[in-house]
N, C-alpha and C positions, 0 to 999 in steps of 0.2 A: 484617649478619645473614644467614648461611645460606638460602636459600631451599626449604621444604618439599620432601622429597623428592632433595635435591641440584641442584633445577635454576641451573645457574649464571648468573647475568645477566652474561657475556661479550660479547666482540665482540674480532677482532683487536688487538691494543696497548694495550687498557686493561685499565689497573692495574700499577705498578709494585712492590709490595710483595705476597708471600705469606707470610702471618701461620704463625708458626709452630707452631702446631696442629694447623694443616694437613699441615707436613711433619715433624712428628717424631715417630719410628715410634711411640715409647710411646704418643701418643695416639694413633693409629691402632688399635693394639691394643686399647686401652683402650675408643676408641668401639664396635670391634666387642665387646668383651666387655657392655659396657651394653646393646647390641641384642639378644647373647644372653640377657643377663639378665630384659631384660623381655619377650621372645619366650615366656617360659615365664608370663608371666600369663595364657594363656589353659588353662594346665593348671590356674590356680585358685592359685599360689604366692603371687600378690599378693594372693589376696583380704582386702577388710577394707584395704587402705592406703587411707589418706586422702589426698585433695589437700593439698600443702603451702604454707602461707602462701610468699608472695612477697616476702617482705620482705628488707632487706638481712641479709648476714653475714658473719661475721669476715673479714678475710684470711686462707686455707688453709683452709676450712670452708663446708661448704653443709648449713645447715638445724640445726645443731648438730654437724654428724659432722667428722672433724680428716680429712682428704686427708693422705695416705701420703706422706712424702718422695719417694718414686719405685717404679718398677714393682715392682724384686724387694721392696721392704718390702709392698705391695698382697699380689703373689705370696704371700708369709710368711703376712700376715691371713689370707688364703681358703684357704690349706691349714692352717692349726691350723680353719678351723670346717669345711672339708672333712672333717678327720678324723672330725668326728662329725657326716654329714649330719641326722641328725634336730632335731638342734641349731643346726642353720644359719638367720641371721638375714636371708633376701634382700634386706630392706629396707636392711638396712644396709650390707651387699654393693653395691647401686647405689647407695645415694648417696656413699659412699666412693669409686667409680668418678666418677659426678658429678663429685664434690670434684675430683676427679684431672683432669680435662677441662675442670675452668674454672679449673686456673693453668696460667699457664704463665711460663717463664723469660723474664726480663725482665734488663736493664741491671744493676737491681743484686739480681738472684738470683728468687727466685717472688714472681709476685704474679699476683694473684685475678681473672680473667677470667672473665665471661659467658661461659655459649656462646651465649646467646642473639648477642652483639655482632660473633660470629666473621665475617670477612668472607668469600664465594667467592672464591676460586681463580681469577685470571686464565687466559687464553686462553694456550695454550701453539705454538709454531713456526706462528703466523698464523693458527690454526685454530679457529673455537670449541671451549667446551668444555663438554658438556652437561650430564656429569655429575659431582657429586665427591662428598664421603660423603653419606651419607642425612642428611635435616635433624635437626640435632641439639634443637631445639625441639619436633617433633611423636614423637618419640622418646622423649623426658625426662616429655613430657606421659604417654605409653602409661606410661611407668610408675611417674607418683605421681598420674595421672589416672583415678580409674573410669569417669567419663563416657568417655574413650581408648582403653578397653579393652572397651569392651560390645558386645556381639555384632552382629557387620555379616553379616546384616538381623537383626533382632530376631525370635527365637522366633517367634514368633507368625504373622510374614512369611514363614518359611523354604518354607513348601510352594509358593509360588511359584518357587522356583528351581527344580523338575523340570514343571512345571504348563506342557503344551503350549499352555495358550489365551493366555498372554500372551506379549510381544511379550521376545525373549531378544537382547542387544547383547553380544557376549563382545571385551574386549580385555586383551592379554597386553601388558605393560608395566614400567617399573620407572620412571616417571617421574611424580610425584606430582599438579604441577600440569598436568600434561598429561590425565593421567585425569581432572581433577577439569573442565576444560573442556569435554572431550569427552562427559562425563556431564552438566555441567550446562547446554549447548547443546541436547543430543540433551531433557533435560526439557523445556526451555524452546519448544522447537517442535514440542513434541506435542500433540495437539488432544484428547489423551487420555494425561497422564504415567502412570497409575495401570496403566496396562497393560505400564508399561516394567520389564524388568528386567534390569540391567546384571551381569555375571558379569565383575568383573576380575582378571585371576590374574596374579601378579608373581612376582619372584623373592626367595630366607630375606634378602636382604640389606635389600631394600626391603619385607617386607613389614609389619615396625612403623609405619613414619611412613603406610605407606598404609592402614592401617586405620585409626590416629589421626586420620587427613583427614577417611574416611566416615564416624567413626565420628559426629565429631563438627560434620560439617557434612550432615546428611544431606539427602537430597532426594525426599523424602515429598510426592507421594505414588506415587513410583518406587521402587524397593526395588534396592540393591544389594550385591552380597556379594564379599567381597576375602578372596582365599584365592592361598597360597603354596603354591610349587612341592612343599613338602615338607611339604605339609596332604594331598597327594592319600595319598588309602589303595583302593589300587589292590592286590585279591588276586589277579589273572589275572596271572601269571607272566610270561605270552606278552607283555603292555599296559606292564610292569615292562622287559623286557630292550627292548621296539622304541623307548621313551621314551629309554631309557638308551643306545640304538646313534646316537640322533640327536645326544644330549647329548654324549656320546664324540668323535663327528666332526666335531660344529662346533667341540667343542676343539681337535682333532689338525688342524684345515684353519685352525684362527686362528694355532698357534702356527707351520705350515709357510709360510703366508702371510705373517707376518710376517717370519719365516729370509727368505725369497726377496725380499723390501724390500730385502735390502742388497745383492744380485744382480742381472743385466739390465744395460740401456742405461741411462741418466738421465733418457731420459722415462718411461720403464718404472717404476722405480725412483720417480720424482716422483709417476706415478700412485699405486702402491700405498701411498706413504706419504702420503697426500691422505685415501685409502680407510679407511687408519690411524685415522685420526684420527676416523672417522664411530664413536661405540659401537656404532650400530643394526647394523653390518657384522659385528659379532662376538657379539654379543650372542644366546644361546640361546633365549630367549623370539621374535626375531621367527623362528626357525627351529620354534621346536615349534607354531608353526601348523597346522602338517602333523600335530597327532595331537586334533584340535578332537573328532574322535568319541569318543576315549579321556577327554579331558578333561571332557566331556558326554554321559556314555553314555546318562541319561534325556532328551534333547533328539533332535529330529529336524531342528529348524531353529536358525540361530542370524545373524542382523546382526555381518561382522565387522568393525570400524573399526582403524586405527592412534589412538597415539595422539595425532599434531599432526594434527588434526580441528576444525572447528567445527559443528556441524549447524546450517541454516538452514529445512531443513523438517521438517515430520512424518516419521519412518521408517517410516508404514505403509506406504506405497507402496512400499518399497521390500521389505519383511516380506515383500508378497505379488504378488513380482514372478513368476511364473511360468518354472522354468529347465526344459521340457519334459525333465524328466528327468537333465537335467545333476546336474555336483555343486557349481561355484559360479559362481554369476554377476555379474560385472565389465566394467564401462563397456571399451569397446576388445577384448572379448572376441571379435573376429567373422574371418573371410575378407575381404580385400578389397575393396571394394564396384564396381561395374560397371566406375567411373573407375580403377581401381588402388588406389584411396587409403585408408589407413589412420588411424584419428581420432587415433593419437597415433604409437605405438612400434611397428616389427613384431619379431618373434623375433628376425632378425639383427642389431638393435640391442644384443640382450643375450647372442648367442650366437655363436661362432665357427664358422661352419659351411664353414670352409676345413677345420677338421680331420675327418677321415671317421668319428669316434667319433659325431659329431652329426648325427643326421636331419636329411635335405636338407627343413627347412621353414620355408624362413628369409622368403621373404613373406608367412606368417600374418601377420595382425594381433596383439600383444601386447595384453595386461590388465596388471594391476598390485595388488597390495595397495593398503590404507587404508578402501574402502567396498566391502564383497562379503557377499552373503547366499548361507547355504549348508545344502545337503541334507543333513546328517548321514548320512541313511537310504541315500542313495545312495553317500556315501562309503565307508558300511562293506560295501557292495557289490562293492567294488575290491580293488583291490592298488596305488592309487595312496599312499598312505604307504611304504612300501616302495619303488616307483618312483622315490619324490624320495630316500628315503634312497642306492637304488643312484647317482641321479645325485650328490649329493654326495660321494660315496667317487669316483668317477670321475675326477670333475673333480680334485680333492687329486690324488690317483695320477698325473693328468695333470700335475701342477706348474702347475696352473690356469691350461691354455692354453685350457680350455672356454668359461672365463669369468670377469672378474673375479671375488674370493669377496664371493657374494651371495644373499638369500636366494629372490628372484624367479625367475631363470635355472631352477634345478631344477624350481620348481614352474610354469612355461611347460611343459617337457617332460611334467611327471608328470601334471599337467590335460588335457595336449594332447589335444583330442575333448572334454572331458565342463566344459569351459567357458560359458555362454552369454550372448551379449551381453545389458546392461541399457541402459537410454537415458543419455546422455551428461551426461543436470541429474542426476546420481544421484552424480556424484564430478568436484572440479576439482581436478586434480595439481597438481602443479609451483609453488605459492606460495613454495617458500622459494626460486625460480631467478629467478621472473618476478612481474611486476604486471598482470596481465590487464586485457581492459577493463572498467570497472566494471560496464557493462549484463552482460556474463556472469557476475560476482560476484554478481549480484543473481536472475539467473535459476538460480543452479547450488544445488544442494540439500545439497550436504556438500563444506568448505573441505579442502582439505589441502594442509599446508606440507613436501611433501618438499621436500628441498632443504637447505642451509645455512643459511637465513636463518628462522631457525625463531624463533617470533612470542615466547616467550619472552626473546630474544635483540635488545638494541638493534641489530646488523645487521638485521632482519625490516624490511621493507617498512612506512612507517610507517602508511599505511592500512588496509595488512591486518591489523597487528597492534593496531590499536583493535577491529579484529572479535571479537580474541582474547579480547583484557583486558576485553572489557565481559562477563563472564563469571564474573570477578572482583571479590569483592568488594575494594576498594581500603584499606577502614578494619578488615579484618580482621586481629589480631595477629599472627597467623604470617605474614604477606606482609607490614606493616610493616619496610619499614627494608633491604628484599629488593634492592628496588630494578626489581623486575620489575614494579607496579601503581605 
């Protein structure tokens, strides 16, 4: 079974077999077309569908409906009821699609697969692999489930999302059970949930299965609300094109980045295809951090997490850390202390300041994403969105001699000054490299597994990743059979 959201339970070498579902294009098309299909029930197309009995059915049929011999017969069906959109029978539209996605060719011709049964996708050239399509289960549930489709927070809840007195956790994401940890940790060691309110925003691809998550696990009496890239209705033009110049360039710097993988030396070459291999490195969401004002324009404050996070304490402390004026403040945020020594990274760790394009400040102390509370009010005071945007054109232009392509590097520069150290129990890094000592585990207020070894994943460190999974429920249907709890 698929694991909610596509998180793959991988690890280098295992698995020998990739089910063909997985690779043949028709289905691929096809799952995207069922995402698109049920992405418009919140326009109200589905309303009134029932949940459908679970029961077994035919070979080539799900729920009563006959599966198309193949795509262009599909194709045929949906342009005779296209012709007459008023006439068009959605319901029947997806599960026709369904049908289509739970056979597949077998030995002796089609026969009737679950998608529930579908297996992940092994680890490709040594690498894990984090993400594969969106789960096909919390998917299918969105759209023959009302309970899957009901509004994340609930009317009633909604005026807390712009409502300064409570406590605001915004993460950008596309990975299902990773949000759903990081949300339900951050509940679970609040000495006050009722005041939390988490804002997760993803991307059109992922954002069916993640609604379907909250919709239907929620965590009351926290209130959170899951909204997609292309939910935002943004009328300032200006908020429109600077969104669009960041989106633009992380594309043009992934796909040059790539090109230049088959170029270089061998270790050059080794590195960037290593780099490859990370989605977070390419991935537009950890880059539109950099527009947190735009995204929350009635917010002045916001708690930002990644999302391989555990939280182990309260996040008031951390809500009402004091950044005299800064714009966001992050453990390792500081100048060098009397000794020289820096509590983790300094700039020149992430920066090449042999080339003269880059400001000689290469012994600052570095910060890092994962746990950082930030000023809104003072952001939109800057020209630091624009700053990280010019550093990323730069870097591309430079053939990314500035820095590997990454999302931090820019924003070291574009923060540089309006940073401010927080105390060091407020974020522990580097879990997916290392296994710290346990007395620090215990003293650190917010887990994070950058790194490889990411606690969904049998490579994760086996202690840290029971931190993870107890987080999880283990006898819940959608993680049955995942292989991850």
């Amino acid at each position: 079974m698929e694991c909610p959201g596509g998180v793959a339970n991988t690890s280098p070498g295992v698995g020998d077999h990739v089910p063909a579902v997985l690779l043949n294009t028709e289905h691929v098309i096809l799952s995207q077309m069922m995402l698109t299909f049920a992405g418009m029930a919140l326009s109200g197309i589905y309303e009134g569908m029932e949940e459908k009995s679970q029961g077994s059915h035919p070979a080539g049929s799900r729920g009563g409906e006959a599966a198309p011999d193949s795509l262009d017969a599909l194709m045929a069906e949906m342009g005779a009821m296209l012709a007459s959109y008023d006439g068009i029978d959605m319901e029947s539209v997806v599960t026709k699609i369904m049908a289509m996605v739970s056979v597949e060719d077998g030995p002796e011709g089609k026969v009737i697969k679950d998608p529930g049964s579908v297996q992940p996708a092994p680890s490709f050239a040594g690498h894990p692999q984090e993400h594969a399509l969106p789960g096909p289960s919390l998917s299918e549930e969105f759209a023959v489930n009302s309970a899957a489709r009901s509004p994340v927070p609930p009317p009633e809840l909604a005026p807390r999302l712009i409502d300064a007195s409570y406590l605001h956790v915004a993460l950008l994401t596309d990975n299902v059970l990773a949000a759903a940890v990081a949300v339900a940790s951050a509940v679970a060691s609040s000495a006050h949930p009722a005041r939390l309110v988490f804002h997760v925003v993803t991307d059109k691809k992922s954002y069916v299965p993640m609604h379907s998550w909250f919709a239907l696990h929620p965590v009351f009496p926290a209130v959170v609300e899951v909204k997609g890239l292309h939910q935002f209705d943004w009328r300032d033009g200006d908020v429109v094109a600077s969104v669009m110049r960041t989106v633009e360039e992380v594309q043009k710097s992934s796909m040059e980045y790539h090109h230049q993988c088959d170029g270089g030396s061998a270790d050059e070459t080794e590195h960037r295809r290593v780099e490859a291999s990370r989605p977070s490195t390419f991935s537009p969401l950890n880059y539109l951090k950099v527009h947190l004002p735009e995204f929350f324009p009635e917010l002045e404050r916001v708690v930002l997490l990644d999302d391989d996070v555990v939280v182990r304490k309260d996040l008031e402390g951390l809500w009402e850390q004091d950044l005299d004026g800064n714009i966001i403040g992050a453990v390792g945020a500081r100048r060098p202390d009397a000794d020289g020594v820096c509590i983790d990274k300094t700039f020149g760790d992430h920066l090449n300041f042999s080339d003269p394009e880059v400001p000689s400040r290469s012994s600052r102390c570095a910060w890092s994403w994962g746990v950082n509370v930030v000023d809104l009010d003072a952001w939109r005071r800057t020209n630091v969105t624009e700053t990280y945007q010019f550093w990323l054109q730069k870097n591309r232009e430079s053939g990314f001699r500035l820095w590997q392509m990454a999302s931090l590097p820019p924003a070291l520069l574009a923060f540089d000054g309006r940073a401010q150290a927080i105390e060091p129990l407020w974020h522990l890094p580097g879990l997916g490299w290392r296994a710290p000592d346990a007395e620090l585990v215990q003293f650190s207020a917010v887990l994070h597994f950058s790194g490889p070894r990411k606690p969904w994943l049998e490579i994760a460190f086996p202690e840290l990743r029971q931190l993870w999974l107890a987080h999880l429920n283990a006898s819940d249907s959608f993680l049955q059979g995942c292989g991850v709890v």
